[in-house]
C-alpha positions as CSV (number, residue, x, y, z in Angstrom):
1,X,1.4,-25.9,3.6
2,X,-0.8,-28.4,2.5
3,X,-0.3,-30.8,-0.4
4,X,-2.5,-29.2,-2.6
5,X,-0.5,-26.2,-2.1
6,X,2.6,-27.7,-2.7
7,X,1.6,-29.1,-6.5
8,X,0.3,-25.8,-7.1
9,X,3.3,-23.8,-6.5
10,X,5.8,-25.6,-8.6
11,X,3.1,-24.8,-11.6
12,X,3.0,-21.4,-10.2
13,X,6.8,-20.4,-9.8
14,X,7.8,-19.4,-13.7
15,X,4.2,-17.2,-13.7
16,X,5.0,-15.5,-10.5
17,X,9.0,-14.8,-11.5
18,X,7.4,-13.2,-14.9
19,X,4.8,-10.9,-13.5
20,X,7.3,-10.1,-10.9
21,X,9.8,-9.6,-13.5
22,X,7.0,-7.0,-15.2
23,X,6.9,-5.2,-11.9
24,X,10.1,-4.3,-11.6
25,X,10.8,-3.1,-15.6
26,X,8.0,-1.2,-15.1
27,X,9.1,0.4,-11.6
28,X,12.8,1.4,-13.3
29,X,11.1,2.3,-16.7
30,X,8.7,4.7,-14.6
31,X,12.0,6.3,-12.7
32,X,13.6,6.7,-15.6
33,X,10.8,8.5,-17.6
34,X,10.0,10.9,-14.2
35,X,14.1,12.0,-14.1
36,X,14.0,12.8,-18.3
37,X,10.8,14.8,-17.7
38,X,12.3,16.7,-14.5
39,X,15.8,17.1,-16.5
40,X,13.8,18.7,-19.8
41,X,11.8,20.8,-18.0
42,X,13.9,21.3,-14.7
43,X,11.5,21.0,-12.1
44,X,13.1,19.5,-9.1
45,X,17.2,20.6,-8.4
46,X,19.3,17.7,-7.6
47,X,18.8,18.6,-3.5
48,X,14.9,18.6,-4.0
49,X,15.3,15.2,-5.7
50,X,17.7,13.6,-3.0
51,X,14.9,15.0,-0.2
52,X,11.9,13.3,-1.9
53,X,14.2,10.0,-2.2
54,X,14.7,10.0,1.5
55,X,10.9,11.0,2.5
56,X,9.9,8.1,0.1
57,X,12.3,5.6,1.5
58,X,10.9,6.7,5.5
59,X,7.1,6.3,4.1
60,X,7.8,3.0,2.9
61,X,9.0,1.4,6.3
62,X,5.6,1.3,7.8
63,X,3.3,0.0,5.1
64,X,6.1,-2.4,4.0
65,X,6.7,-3.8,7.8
66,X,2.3,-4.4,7.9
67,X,2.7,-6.4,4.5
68,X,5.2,-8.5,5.7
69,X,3.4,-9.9,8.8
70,X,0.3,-10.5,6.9
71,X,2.6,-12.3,4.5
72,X,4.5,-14.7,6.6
73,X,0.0,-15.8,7.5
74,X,0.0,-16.0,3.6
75,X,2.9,-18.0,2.8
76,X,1.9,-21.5,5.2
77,X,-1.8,-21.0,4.1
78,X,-1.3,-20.2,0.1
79,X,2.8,-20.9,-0.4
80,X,5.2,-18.5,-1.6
81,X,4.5,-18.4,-5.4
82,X,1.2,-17.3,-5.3
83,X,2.1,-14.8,-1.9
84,X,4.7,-12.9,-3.9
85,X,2.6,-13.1,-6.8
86,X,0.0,-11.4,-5.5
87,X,1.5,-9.0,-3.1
88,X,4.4,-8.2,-5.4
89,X,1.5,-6.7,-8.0
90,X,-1.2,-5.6,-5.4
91,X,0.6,-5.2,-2.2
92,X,-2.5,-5.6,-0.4
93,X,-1.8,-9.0,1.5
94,X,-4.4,-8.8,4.0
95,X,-7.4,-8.1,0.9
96,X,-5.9,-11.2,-1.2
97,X,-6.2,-13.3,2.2
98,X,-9.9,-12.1,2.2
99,X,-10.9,-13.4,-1.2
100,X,-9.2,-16.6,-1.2
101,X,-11.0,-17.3,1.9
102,X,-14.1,-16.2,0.3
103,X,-13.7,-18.2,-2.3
104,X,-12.7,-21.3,0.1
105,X,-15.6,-20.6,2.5
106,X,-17.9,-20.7,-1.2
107,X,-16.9,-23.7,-1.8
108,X,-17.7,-25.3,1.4
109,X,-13.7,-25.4,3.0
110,X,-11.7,-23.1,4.7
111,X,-8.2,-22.2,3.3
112,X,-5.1,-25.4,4.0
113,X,-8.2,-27.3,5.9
114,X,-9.5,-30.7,5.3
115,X,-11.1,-30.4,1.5
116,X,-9.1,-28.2,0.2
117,X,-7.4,-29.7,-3.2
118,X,-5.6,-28.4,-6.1
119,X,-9.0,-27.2,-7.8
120,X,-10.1,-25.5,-4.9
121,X,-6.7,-23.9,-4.5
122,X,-6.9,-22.6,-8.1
123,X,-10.2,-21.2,-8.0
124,X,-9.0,-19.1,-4.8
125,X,-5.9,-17.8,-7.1
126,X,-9.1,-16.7,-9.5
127,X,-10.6,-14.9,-6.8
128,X,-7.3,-13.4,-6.0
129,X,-7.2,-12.1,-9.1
130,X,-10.6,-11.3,-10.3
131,X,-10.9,-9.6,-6.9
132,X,-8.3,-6.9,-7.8
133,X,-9.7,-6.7,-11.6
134,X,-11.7,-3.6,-10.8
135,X,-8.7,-1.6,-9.4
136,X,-7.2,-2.2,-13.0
137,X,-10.4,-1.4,-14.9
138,X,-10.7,2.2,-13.0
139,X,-7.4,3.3,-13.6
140,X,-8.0,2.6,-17.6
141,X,-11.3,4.0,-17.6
142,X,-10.4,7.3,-15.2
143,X,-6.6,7.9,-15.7
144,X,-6.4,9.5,-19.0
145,X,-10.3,11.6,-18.5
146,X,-8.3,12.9,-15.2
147,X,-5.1,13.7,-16.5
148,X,-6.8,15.8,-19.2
149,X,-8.3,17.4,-16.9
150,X,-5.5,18.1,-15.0
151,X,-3.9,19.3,-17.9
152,X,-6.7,21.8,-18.6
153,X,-7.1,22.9,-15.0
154,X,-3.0,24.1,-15.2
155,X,-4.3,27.0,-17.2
156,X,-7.0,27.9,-15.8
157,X,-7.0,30.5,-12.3
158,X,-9.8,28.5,-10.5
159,X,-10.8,24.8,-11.2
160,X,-12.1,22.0,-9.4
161,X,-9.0,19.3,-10.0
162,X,-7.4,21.0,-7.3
163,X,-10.3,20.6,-4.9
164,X,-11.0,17.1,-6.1
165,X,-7.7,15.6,-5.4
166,X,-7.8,17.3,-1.7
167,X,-11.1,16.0,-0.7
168,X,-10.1,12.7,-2.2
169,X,-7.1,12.5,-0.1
170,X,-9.2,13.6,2.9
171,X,-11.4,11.3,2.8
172,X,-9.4,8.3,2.1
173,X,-7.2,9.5,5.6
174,X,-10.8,9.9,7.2
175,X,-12.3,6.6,6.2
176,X,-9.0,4.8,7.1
177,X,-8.9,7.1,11.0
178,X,-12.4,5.9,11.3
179,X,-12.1,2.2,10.5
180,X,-8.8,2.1,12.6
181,X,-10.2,3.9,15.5
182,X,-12.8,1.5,16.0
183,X,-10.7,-1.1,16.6
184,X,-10.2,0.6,20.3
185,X,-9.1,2.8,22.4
186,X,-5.2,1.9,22.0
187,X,-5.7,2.4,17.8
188,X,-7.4,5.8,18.6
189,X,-4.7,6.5,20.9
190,X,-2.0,6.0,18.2
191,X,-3.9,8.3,15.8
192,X,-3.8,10.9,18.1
193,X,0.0,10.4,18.9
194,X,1.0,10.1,15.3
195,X,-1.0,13.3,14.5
196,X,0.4,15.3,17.0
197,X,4.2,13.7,16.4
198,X,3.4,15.4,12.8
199,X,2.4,18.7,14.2
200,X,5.6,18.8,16.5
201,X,8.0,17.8,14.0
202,X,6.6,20.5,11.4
203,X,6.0,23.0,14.0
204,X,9.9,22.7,15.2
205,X,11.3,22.9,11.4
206,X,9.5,26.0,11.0
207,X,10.7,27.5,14.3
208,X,14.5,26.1,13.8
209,X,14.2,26.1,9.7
210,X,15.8,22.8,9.4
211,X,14.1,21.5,6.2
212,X,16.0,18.0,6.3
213,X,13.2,16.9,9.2
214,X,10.8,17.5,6.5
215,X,12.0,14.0,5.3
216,X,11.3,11.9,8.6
217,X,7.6,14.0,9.7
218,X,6.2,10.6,8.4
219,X,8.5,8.1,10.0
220,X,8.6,10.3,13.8
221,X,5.0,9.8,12.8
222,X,4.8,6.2,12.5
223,X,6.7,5.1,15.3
224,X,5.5,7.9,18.0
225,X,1.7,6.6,17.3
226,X,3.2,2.8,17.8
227,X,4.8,4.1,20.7
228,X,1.5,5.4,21.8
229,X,-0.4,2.8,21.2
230,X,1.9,-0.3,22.2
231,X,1.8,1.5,25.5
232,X,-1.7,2.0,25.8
233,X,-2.6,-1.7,25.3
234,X,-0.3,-2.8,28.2
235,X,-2.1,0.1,30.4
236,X,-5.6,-0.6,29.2
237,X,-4.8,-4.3,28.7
């Protein structure tokens, strides 16, 4: 870290401990309010709930270990208050690397080089920021016009929620399959391996009727398209 970075961080610390601090009321307050709505209206049995925790817990291993590389980058070019900061709210590492380096690059530097002072520094946490302010604005602009409509579409026998949400989801999978695949043949390679470790996995609890592999069909997933790929890089080079 650079000096710059250093005086910035002790500023930073107490603001990145409260927004931190926000995060994780809001994460328990959340759980709390999701198991007093299943208890009331008794939608998930105490099995089902156990189930989702697991498949939760597996689909958070791969995202979480990707973050954390990107992170260790972050931490010697931005220091840890403003790393945790950011990644703690947005989880995006990689993006909030991106716009501080915009930001830097803007102003004629490049992020810890030769140049880059305290006032530089800070307008790169304003990118940060400023950077992920549309994310916020969407959700408070489309959340509750959605979840009315979601609410309608319940009583209805055919509506388009239902479709929507599918084709979003598709899409996002098929923009991120795309993008990934064209980083090489190893990536495309792994796609292929972790779609078809998903197909084997599902394929072999309907057969045996063991629901408990339902839980790790995204984590067999994850590390069988590694596998795959890791493997075709050293064969491909």
């Amino acid at each position: 870290m650079t000096e710059a970075v250093r005086n910035v961080t002790t500023v930073i610390w107490p603001f990145a401990a409260i927004l931190l601090s926000f995060v994780m009321v809001q994460a328990a307050m959340f759980m709390v309010n999701a198991l007093r709505f299943n208890k009331k209206y008794n939608l998930y049995s105490r099995e089902e709930l156990v189930s989702i925790a697991k498949s939760a817990t597996v689909s958070t291993i791969g995202p979480s270990l990707s973050v954390v590389v990107v992170v260790i980058a972050m931490i010697s070019l931005v220091g840890p208050a403003v790393t945790f900061m950011r990644t703690g709210v947005i989880g995006a590492a990689d993006y909030e690397l991106w716009l501080a380096d915009v930001v830097a690059t803007a102003m004629g530097v490049t992020i810890g080089g030769e140049g880059f002072t305290e006032a530089v520094f800070t307008c790169a946490i304003f990118g940060m920021v400023l950077g992920s302010a549309p994310y916020m604005l969407n959700l408070l602009i489309s959340l509750k016009p959605l979840d009315k409509a979601a609410q309608k579409a319940s009583t209805k026998k055919r509506s388009f929620i239902p479709v929507l949400g599918m084709t979003a989801e598709l899409g996002f999978l098929g923009y991120w399959a795309l993008s990934t695949a064209s980083g090489g043949a190893p990536k495309t390679v792994g796609i292929i391996a972790g779609l078809l470790s998903s197909m084997a996995v599902t394929t072999l609890v309907k057969k045996s009727g063991n629901e408990k592999l339902n839980d790790w069909v995204l984590g067999i997933a994850l590390v069988g398209g590694m596998t795959a790929a890791a493997i075709a890089e050293t064969i491909l080079g």
